[in-house]
C-alpha positions in Angstrom: 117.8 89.2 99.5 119.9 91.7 97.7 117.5 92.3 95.0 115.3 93.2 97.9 118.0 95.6 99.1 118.2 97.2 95.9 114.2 97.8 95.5 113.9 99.3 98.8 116.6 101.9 98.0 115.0 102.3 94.7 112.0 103.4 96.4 112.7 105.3 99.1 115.5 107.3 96.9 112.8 108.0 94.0 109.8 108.4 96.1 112.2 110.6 98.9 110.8 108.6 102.0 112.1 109.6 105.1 111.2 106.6 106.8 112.5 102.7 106.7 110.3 100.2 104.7 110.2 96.5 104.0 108.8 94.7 101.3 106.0 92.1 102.6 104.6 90.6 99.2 106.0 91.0 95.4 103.3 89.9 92.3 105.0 90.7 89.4 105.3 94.5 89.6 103.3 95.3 92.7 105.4 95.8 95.4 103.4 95.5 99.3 105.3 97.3 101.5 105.2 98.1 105.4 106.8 101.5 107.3 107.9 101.8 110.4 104.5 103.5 111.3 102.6 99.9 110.3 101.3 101.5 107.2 100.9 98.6 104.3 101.4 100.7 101.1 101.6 98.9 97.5 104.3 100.4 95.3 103.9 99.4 91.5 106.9 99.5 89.0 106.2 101.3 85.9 109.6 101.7 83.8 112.5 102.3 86.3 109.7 104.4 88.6 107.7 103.4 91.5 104.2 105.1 91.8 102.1 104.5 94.5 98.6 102.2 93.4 96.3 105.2 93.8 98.1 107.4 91.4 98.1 105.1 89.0 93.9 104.4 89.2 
């Protein structure tokens, strides 16, 4: 649980999200995530960043 914490500061600090999320799945890397708008996003950890799946393909 405080792993999780620490992800979802990770990723809103880095990817400056003004909105709350919360991590749904984790495979490896690949972190699914839900906002508070009910959007399910997939964060993937390259390094110490987070890029969003898309920018990545």
């Amino acid at each position: 649980m405080e792993d999780e914490k620490k992800i979802i500061e990770d990723i809103i600090n880095q990817r400056r999200l003004p909105y709350s999320i919360q991590i749904v799945k984790v495979e490896g890397d690949n972190y699914t995530i839900t906002n508070n708008f009910g959007s399910t996003i997939v964060y993937i950890k390259k390094g110490e960043n987070y890029f969003l799946e898309e920018e990545l393909k």
